[in-house]
N, C-alpha and C positions, 0 to 999 in steps of 0.2 A: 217408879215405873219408867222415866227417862233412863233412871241409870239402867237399868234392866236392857232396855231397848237400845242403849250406846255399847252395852256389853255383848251384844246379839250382833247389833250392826259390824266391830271391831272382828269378831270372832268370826264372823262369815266373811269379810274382807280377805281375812290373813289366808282360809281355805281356799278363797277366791283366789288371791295370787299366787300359791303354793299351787293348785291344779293345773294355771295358766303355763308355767314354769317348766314341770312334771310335764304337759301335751306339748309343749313348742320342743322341750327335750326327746319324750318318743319318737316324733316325726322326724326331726334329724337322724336318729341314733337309728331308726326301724325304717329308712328310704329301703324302699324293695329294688332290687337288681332284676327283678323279673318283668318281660316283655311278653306278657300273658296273653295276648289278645292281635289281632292283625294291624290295629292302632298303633298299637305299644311297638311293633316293630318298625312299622313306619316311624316313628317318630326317632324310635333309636337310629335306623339306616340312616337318618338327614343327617343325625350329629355327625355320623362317620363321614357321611359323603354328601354333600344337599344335591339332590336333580329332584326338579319335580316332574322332569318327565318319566322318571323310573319307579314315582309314587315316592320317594324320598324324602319327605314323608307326603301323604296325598294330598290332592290341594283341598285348601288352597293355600299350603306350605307354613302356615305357623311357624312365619318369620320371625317374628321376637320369643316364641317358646325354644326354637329349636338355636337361636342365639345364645340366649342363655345356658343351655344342655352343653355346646359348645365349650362356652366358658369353664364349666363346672367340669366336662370331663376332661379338659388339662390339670387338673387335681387330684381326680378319682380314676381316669380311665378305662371305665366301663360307660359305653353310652347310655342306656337305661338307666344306668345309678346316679349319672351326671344330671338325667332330666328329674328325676325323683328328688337329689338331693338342692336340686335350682327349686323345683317349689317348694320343696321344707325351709329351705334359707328366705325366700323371697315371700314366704306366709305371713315371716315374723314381722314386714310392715305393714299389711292389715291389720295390729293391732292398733297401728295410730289414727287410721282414718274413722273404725270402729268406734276409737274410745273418742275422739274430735266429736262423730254425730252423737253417742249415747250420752255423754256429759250435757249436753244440749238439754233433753230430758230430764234428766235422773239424777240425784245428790250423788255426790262421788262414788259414795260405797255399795251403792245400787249400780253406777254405771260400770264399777269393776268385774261386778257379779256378772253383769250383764256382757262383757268382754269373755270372760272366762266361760259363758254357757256357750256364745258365739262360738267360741273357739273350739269346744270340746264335742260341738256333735259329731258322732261314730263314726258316720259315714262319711263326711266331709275329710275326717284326718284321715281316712284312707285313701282318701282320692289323691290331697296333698301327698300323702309318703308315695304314690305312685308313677310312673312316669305317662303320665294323661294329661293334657291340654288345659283340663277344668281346672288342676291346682293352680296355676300359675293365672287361667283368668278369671278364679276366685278372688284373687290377690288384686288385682286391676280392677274388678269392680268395685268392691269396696271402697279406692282413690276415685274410682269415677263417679258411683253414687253422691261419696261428700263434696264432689265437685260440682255436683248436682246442686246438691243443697246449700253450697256457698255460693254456685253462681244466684240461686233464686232467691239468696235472702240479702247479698250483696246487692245487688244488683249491677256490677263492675263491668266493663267488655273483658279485661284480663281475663277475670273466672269465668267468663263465655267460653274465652278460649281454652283454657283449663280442660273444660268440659269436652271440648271437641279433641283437644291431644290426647285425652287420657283415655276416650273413645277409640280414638284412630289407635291406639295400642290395644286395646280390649279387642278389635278387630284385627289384628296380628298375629293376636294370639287364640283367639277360637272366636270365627267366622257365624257360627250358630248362635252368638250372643247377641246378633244383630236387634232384635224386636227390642232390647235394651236402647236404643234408641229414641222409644219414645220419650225420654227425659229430657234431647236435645232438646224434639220438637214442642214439650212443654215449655222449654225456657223460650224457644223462638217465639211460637204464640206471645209470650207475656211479651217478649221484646217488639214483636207487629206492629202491638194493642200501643205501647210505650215511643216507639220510637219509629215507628212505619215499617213499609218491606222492603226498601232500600238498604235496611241496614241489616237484613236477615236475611236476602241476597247474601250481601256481604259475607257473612258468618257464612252461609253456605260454602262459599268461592275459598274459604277457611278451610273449612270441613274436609273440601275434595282435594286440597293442597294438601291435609294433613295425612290422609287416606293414601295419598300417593308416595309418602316418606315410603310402602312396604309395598306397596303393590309395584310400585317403577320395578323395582329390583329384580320382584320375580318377573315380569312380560321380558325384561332384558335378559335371564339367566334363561329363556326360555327360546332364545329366537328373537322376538317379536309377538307383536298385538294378534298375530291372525294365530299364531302358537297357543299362546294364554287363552284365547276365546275357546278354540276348541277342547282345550282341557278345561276350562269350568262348564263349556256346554256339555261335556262327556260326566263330568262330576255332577252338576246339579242335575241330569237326564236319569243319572244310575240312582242318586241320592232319593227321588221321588217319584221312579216306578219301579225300581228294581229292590236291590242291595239295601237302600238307605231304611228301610221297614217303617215308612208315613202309613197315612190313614190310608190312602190311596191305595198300597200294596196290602194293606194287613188284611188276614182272611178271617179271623175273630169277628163277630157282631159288633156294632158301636156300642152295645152297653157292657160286654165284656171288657174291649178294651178300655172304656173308661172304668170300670171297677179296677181294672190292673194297674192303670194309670192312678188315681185318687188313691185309692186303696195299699195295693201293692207297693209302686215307687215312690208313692211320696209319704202316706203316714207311716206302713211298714217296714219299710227300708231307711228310706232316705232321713225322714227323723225319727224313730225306734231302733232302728239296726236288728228287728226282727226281734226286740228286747219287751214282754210285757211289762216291766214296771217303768220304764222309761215315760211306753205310752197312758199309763196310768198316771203319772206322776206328772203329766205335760196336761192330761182328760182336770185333774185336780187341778191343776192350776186356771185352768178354763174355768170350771167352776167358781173359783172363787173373784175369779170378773168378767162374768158374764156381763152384767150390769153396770161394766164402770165403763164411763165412757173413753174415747181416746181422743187424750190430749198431745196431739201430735204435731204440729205446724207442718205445711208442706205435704198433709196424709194424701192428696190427689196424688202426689209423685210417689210414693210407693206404693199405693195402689194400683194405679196404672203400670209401674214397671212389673207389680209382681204380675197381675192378670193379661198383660202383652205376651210374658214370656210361658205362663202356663197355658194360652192360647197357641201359640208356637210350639212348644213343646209336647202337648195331644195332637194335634196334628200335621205337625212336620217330621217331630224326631220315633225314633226306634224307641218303643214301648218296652221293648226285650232288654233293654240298656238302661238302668235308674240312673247311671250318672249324668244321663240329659237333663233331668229337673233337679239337680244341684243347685241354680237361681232361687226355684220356688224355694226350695227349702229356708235356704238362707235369708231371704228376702222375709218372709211370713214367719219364720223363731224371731228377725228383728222387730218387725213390728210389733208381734205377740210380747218381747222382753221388753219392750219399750212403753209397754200398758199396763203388763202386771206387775212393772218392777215400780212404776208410780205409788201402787198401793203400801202404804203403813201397817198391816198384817204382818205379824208374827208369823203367821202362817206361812203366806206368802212366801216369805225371806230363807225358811225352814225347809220348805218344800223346794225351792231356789237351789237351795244350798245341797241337800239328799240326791238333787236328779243330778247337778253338777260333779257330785262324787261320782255318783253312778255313770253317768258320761265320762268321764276321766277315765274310770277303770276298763271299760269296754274299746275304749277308743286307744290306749297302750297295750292292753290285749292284742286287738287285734291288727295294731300296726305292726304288731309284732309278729304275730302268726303270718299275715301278708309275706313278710321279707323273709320269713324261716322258711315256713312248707312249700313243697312243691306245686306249680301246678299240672293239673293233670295233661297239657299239652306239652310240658317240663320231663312228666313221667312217665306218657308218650314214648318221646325221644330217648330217653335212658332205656328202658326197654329193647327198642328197638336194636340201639347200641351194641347190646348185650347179647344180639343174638350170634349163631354162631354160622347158622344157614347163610347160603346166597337168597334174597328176597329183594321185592319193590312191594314197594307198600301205594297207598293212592289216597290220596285224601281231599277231605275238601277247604276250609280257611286254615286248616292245624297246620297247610304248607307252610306256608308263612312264618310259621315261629319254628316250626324243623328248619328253615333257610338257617335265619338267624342266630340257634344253637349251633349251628356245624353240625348236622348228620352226615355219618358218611355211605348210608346206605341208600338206595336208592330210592327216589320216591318222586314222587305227580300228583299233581292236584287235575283231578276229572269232577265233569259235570253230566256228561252223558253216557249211557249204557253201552252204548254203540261203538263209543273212541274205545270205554277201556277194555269189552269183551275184546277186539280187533288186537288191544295192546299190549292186555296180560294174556292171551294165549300165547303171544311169543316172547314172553317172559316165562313161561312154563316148559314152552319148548328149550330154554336156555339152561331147565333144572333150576332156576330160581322159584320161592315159596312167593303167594300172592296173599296182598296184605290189604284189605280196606278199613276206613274209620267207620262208625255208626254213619255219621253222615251224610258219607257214598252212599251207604246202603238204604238210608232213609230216602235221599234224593233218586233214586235207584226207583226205590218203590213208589213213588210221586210218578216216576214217568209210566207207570204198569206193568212193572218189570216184576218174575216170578224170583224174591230174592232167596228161595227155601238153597241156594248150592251156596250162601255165606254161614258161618261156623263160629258163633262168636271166643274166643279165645282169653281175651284178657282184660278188666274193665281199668279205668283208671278217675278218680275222685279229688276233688278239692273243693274248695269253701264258692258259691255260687255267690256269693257275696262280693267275692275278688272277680269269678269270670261266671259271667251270668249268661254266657254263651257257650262256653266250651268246659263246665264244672264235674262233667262226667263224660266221657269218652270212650266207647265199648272197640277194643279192635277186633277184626273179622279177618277168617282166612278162607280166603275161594275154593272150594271145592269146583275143578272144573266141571263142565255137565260135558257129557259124549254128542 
């Protein structure tokens, strides 16, 4: 029976590393050049040119993401590709802080499994292959979690500080990660209790010196302090009444949006990838430890970090958007691999093994489809291209990514009825054809507006999975009214 079971363990090892291998390869080879989204261009625009007064990229400037993109597109030369291809290369060191905390845990061959499950959920490689924020502070948390859990089993000031650099970078690179914070104030507490609050002052007066290695740079690219204040007053004002789509703005009931929330981004999407045997294969694994406790050290810190940032994430971030609860996701497969990969089960190790394949294949699938197909704001603009007529077309966020390709046709992003009847009548009077997106015409009818003189003409389609805002695109041609 041992040899049985060393030949089981060996043989899922070797898959183990062979999938791990195979995903860090996809993600390089499948970085997508596409800027799908009004984020995605922002972030491309800073590589080219940083202002953050021009929203290049918006604040609050994702100083060390758009660093990096930098770097990477003196190689590549496409700014989108440069940021895509910075988090495929810079992914590849989360596997060390990964396998540092899982070996803690797990006999090696359990904790390699357990690297390679990490690694291979759906959604997560496609965030990485993409040019978004999250890959790159996917990658930093990871160094900051285990910084976490070396500062609190150390007990050292160095790994205090550790904690607070690798922070103040996490914060560089995506500002929304903040609630992640509660780990500091875990380790401070223990330090209080240990060593009083003089010395946790201290570490504070740390903290704000580390914080300002990135924020100095941007209040100085900006002018000055009264500069910066009024663009994060204008950002966080838009972020949580307006644009930003919190609880606050959202028109949904609270129990729908938490079904969308629970339900939609995080079991179905975020770990499934919309895949039933995934979620079966993950429901099976539950199963089979329900009952086993968790032997965890340290499980206050990731419970607390996972339930801070799903409590932030329900009611700060855009429900419309899964790639806000990327933490939860990550955070809860870790704990989850870190309980059921304890277990001695054949089963277990079996079923470990099946969903890891199946993860693998979905996740090279569709890093690949990402970077091949179009997206429909991609196909949009080729369209448009193609036409032969004089037009202006009118849209609403799709502007932003027609900038970014270079249309050379005319076109405006409107928000009210008013500017653009006044605007496209004398675009008709010019003999130019009048163009709007669905979205005009949606926001069109929001205001009470009779939209029956729009004509829809041509739809445009991609995977909602990549743009979960702009996945289908209906364009409309005005029919003027007399």
């Amino acid at each position: 029976m041992k040899k049985i079971l060393r030949f089981i363990e060996n043989s899922t090892t070797g898959i183990a590393a062979i999938c791990l291998v195979l995903i860090v390869f996809a993600r390089a080879h499948y970085s997508s050049a596409f800027a799908r989204s009004w984020d995605a261009v922002d972030f491309a625009l800073g590589v080219q040119s940083f202002n953050l007064l021009d929203m290049q990229p918006h604040f609050p400037g994702y100083p060390y993401f758009i660093l990096g993109g930098m770097l990477m597109d003196n190689f590549v030369n496409d700014p989108a590709l440069a940021l895509s291809v910075w988090n495929s290369v810079l992914s590849l060191s989360s596997i060390i802080p990964m396998w540092l905390i899982y070996k803690r845990y797990l006999p090696m061959s359990r904790a390699i499994m357990a690297v390679a499950l990490s690694q291979s959920i759906p959604f997560l490689n496609i965030i990485i292959a993409s040019p978004m924020s999250e890959g790159m502070a996917y990658t930093v948390m990871w160094w900051y979690i285990w910084s976490l859990v070396l500062a609190l089993e150390k007990g050292k000031y160095s790994f205090d500080l550790l904690s607070l650099l690798l922070f103040s970078i996490l914060m560089g690179v995506r500002l929304s990660y903040l609630p992640l914070s509660i780990g500091i104030l875990i380790i401070w507490y223990k330090r209080w209790k240990e060593k009083g609050g003089t010395h946790v002052l201290e570490q504070a007066g740390v903290a704000i010196i580390f914080q300002l290695f990135w924020v100095y740079p941007l209040v100085l690219s900006v002018g000055g302090i009264g500069s910066f204040e009024y663009i994060a007053t204008e950002f966080v004002k838009g972020h949580f009444t307006g644009w930003g789509g919190s609880i606050a703005t959202e028109e949904d009931p609270f129990f729908i949006r938490a079904i969308t929330f629970l339900w939609g981004n995080i079991l179905w999407v975020g770990l499934s990838l919309k895949t039933v045997i995934i979620l079966l294969l993950y429901s099976t694994l539950v199963f089979y430890n329900v009952y086993r406790p968790l032997n965890l050290s340290y499980h206050k810190l990731w419970w607390s970090l996972l339930m801070a940032y799903t409590v932030w994430a329900f009611f700060a971030q855009n429900v419309d958007k899964p790639r806000h609860i990327l933490p939860v996701v990550v955070i809860l497969i870790a704990v989850f691999l870190m309980r059921s990969l304890q277990s001695r089960s054949r089963g277990v190790l079996w079923i470990s093994t099946i969903l890891l394949i199946v993860q693998t294949i979905l996740s090279i699938q569709y890093v690949e489809k990402q970077a091949t197909e179009l997206p429909a704001t991609y196909q949009l603009a080729q369209y448009i291209e193609r036409q032969s007529e004089p037009l202006k077309i009118y849209t609403w966020e799709e502007e932003r990514v027609l900038q970014y390709v270079g249309v050379s046709k005319a076109f405006e992003k409107v928000q009210t009825y008013a500017l653009f009847e006044q605007n496209a009548r004398s675009q008709r009077a010019k003999g130019k054809t009048v163009y709007v997106t669905e979205r005009v015409v949606r926001g069109f009818s929001q205001q009470g507006v009779d939209t029956s003189s729009f004509t829809p003409v041509k739809q445009f389609d991609s995977d909602n999975i990549f743009d979960p805002i702009y996945s289908d695109i209906t364009l409309f041609k005005w029919i003027m009214s007399s």
